[in-house]
C-alpha positions as CSV (number, residue, x, y, z in Angstrom):
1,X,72.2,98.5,81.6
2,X,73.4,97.3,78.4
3,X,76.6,95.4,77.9
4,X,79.5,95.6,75.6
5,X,81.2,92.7,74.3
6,X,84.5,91.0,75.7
7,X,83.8,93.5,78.0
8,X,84.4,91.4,81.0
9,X,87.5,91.0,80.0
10,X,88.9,94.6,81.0
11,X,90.9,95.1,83.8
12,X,90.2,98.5,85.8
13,X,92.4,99.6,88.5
14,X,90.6,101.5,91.1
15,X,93.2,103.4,93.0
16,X,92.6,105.7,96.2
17,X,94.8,107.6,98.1
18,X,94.4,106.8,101.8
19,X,95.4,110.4,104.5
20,X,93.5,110.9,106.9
21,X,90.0,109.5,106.1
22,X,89.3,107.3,108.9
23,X,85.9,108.6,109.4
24,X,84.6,108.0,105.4
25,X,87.3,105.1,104.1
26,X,85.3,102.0,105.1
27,X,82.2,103.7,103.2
28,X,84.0,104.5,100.0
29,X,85.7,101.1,99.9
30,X,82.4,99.1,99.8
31,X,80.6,101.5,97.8
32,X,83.7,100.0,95.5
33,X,83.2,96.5,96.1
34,X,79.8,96.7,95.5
35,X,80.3,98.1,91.8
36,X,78.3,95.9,89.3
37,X,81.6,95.4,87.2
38,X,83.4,93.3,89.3
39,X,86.5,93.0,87.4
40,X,89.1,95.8,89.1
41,X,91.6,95.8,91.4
42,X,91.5,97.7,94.1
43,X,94.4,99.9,95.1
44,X,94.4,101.1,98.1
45,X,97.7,103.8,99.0
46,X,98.1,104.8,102.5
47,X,99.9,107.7,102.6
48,X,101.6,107.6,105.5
49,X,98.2,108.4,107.5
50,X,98.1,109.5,111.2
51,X,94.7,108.3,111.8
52,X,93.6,104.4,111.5
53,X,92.4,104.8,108.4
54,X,95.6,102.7,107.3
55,X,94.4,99.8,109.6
56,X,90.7,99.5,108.1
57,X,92.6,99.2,104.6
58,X,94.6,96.1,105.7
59,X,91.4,94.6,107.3
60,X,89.2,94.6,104.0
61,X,92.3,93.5,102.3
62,X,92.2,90.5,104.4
63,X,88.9,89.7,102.9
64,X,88.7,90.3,99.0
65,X,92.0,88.6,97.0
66,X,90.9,92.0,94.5
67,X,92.1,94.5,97.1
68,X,96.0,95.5,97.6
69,X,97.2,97.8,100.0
70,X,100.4,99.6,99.7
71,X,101.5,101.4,103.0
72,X,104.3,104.4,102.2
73,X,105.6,107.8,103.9
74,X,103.4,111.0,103.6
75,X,104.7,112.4,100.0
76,X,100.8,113.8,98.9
77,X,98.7,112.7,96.8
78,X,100.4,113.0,93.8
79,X,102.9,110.7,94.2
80,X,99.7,108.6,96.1
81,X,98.1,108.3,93.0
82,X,101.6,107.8,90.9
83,X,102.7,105.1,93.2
84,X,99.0,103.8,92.3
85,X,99.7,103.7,88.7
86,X,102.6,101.9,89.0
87,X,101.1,99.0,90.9
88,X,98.0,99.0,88.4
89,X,100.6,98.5,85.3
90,X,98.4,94.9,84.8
91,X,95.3,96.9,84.4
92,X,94.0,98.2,81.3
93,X,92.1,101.0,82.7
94,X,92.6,103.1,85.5
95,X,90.3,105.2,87.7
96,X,90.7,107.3,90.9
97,X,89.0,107.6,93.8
98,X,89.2,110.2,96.8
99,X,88.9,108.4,100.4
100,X,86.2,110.1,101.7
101,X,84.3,109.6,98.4
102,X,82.1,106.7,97.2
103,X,80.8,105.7,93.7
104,X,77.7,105.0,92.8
105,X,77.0,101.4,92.0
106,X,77.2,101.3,88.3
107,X,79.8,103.6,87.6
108,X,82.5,101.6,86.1
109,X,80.3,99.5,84.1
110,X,78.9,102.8,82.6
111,X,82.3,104.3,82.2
112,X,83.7,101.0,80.6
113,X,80.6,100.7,78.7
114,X,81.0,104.2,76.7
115,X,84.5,104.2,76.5
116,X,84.6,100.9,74.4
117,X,81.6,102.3,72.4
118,X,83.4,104.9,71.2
119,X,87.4,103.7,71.0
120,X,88.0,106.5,73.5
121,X,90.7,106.4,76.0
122,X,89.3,109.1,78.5
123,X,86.1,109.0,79.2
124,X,84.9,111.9,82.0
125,X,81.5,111.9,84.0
126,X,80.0,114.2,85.3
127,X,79.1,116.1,82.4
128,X,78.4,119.9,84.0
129,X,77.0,123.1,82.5
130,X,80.6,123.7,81.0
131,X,80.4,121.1,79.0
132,X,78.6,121.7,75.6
133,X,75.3,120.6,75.6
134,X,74.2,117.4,73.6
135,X,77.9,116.5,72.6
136,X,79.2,113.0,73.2
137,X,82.9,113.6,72.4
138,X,85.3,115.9,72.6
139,X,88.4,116.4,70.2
140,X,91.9,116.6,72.5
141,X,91.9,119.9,71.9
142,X,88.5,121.3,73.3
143,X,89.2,119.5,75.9
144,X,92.5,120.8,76.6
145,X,90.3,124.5,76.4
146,X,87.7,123.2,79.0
147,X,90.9,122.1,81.5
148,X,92.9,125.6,80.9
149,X,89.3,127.2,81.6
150,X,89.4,125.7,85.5
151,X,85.9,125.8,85.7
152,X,84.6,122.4,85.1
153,X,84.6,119.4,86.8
154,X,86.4,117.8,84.2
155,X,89.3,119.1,86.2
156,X,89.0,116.4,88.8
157,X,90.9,113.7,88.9
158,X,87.5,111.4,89.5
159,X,84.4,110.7,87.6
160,X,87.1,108.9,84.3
161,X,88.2,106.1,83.0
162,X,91.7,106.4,81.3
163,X,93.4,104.2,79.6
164,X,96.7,103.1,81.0
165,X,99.1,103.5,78.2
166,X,98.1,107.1,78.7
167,X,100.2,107.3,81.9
168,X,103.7,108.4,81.7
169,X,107.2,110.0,82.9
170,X,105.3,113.3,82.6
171,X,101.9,112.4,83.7
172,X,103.2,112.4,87.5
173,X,105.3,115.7,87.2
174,X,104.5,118.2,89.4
175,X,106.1,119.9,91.9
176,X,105.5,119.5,95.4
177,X,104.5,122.9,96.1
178,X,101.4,122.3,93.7
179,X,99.4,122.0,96.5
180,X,96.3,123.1,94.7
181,X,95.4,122.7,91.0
182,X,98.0,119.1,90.9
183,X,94.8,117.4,89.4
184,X,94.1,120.0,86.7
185,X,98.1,119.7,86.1
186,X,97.5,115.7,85.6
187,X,94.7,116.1,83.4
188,X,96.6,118.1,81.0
189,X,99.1,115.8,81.2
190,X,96.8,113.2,80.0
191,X,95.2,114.9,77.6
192,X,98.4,116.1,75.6
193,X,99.4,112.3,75.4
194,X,95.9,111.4,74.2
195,X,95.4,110.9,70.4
196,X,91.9,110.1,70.2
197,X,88.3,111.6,71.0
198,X,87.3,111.8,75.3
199,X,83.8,110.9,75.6
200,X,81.5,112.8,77.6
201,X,78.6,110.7,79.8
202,X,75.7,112.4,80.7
203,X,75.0,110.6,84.1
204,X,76.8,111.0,87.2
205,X,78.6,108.2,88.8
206,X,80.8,109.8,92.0
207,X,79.5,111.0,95.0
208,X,81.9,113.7,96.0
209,X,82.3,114.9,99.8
210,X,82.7,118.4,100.8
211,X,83.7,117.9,104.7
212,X,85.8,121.0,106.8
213,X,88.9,119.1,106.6
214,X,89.1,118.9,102.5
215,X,92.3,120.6,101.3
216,X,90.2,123.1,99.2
217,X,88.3,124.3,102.1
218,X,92.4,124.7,104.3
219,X,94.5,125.8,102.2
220,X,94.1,129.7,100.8
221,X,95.4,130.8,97.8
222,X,97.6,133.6,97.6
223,X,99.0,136.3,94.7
224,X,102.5,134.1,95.4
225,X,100.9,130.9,94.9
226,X,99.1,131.7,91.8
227,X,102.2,133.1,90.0
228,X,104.1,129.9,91.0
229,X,100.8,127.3,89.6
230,X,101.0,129.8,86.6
231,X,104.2,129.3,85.8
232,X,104.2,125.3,86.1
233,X,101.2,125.4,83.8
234,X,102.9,127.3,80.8
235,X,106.1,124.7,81.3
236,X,103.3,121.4,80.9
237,X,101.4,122.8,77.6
238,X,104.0,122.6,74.4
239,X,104.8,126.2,72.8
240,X,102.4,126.0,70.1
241,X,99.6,124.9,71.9
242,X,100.0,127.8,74.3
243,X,100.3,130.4,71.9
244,X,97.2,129.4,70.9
245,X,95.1,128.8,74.1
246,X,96.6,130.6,76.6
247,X,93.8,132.9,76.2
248,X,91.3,130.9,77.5
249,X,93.3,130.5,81.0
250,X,92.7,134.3,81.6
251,X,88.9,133.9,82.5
252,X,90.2,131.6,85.7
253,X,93.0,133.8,86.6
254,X,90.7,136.8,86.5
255,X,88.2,135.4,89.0
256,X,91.8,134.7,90.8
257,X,92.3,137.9,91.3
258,X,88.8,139.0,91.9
259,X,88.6,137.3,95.1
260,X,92.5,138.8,95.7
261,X,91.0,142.4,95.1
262,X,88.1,141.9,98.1
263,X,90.3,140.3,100.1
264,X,93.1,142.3,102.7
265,X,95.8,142.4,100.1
266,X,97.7,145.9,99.8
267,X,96.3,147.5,96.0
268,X,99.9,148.2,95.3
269,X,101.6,145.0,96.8
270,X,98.9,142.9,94.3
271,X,99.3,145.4,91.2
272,X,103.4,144.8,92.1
273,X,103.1,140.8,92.2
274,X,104.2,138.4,89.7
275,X,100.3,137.3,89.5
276,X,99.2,140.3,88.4
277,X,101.8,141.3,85.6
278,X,101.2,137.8,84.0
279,X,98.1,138.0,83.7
280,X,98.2,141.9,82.5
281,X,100.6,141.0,80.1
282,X,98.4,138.1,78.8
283,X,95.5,140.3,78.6
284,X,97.4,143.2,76.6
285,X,98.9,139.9,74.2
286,X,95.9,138.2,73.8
287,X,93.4,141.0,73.5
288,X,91.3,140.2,75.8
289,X,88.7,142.3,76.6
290,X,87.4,143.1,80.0
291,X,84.4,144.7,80.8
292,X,82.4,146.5,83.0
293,X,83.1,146.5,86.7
294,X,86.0,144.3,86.6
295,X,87.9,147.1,84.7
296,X,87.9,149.2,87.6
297,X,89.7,146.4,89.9
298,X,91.8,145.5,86.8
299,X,93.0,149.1,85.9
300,X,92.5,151.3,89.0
301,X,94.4,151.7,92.2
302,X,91.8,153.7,94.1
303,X,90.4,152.8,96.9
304,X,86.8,154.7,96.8
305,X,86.6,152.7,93.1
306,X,87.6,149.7,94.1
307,X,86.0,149.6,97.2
308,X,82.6,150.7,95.3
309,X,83.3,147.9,92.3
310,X,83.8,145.1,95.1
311,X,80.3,145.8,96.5
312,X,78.4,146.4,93.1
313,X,79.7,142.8,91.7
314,X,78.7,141.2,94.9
315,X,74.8,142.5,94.8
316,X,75.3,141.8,90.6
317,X,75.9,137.9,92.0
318,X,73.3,137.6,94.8
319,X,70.9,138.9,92.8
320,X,71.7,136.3,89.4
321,X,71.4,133.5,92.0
322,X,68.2,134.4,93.4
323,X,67.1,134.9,89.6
């Protein structure tokens, strides 16, 4: 792989949240400390984890001078990762990794390597079909769009390299009972405080778990829950900004509720919630125009409909995937 000049010279602060990853830490640390970029730091937050996970930190730490542990109650990974930040102020780049996730081994070269190319300060990998085929960079704003879409992987808060002045009082901001969606919430932070172009990579450079004990695959999301994560998005995004793209947060929400309408939820207790008469109201505002079967669960309280829609969209699916 190529190299950038002075590039040696950057400081990356690799930070990873440490709860409850006793069984995949020691793997993701040396797929770290075998990066072919070897100038990071390696930040390693225990959350206040029940397991020994905590104890395997403190014994690599004991062999590479690079590698800083920092041992803390449970407060979640937000405050994981800000408490991260903090301790990386001497680096010039950050990067996060999850604990039971490993990178490949020329992932922050590549990352480094394209954001100096291009003066960027984010740089994001892995590109994904969301991502507009053939295009190296991004303006702030389309990327704003592709976050408020919650369909890409440019979500996550792995897979960049961010500039550190990017960080700030607001980046961090989120309440606790963001439980789900805090890393899309960061990113947007981000992005509003970035000026310049994010570059897009085209090659993968994280190896992302999916294991029974991942928070997406605990914690369900309700009606309540979504009306709550709603609300803390509009607060984040500036006035203007939502005016304009709050439309393109509908296409999420609407798969939100979706997967509310098959579900056990009362017709009239969902059609009653906060959810629901955001979204309906940004629908009617925006003009947005829904089609087909989702009309029926979007409009319609009866059950025979609904109940017929439901099954219709689910045969409409299987049969696009085996397409």
């Amino acid at each position: 792989m190529s190299k950038v000049k002075n590039m040696k010279e950057e400081l990356i602060g690799v930070i990873v949240p440490v709860y409850k990853v006793e069984k995949y830490i020691a793997e993701c640390i040396e797929s770290i400390l075998a990066q072919t970029y070897t100038n990071f730091r390696l930040i390693l937050v225990d959350d206040g984890t029940p397991d020994n996970a905590g104890k395997i930190c403190d014994e690599y730490a004991k062999k590479d001078p690079r590698i800083t542990v920092i041992h803390q109650e449970n407060a979640g990974v937000t405050r994981a990762r800000a408490r991260g930040v903090e301790e990386a102020s001497d680096c010039e780049f950050i990067t996060f990794v999850d604990g039971d996730d490993t990178l490949l081994p020329h992932s922050l070269q590549y990352l480094l390597l394209h954001l100096i190319k291009y003066d960027s300060d984010i740089v994001i990998s892995p590109a994904d079909k969301y991502v507009p085929q053939n295009k190296e960079l991004l303006s702030a704003d389309e990327y704003l769009v592709l976050l408020l879409r919650d369909i890409s992987l440019c979500n996550s808060p792995w897979g960049k390299l961010i500039k550190t002045g990017l960080f700030n009082k607001n980046t961090f901001d989120i309440p606790k009972s963001i439980i789900i969606g805090e890393d899309l919430l960061m990113n947007i932070n981000l992005v509003l405080a970035n000026k310049k172009q994010v570059v897009i990579v085209p090659q993968n450079t994280y190896n992302y778990r999916i294991h029974s004990e991942s928070a997406m695959r605990t914690y369900k999301r309700t009606p309540e829950y979504e009306a709550i994560f709603y609300n803390q998005l509009r607060k984040i995004v500036p006035f203007n900004k939502w005016n304009k793209f709050k439309v393109y947060t509908i296409e999420a929400r609407l798969s939100r509720f979706r997967q509310f309408s098959a579900y056990k939820y009362q017709v009239k207790d969902l059609f009653q919630s906060e959810f629901y008469k955001n979204l309906r109201k940004d629908v009617v505002e925006t003009k947005y125009r829904i089609t087909g079967l989702d009309k029926i669960l979007f409009y319609y309280d009866n059950i025979i409909l609904r109940f017929i829609s439901i099954n219709l969209k689910k045969c409409k699916n299987l049969i696009d995937r085996c397409l």
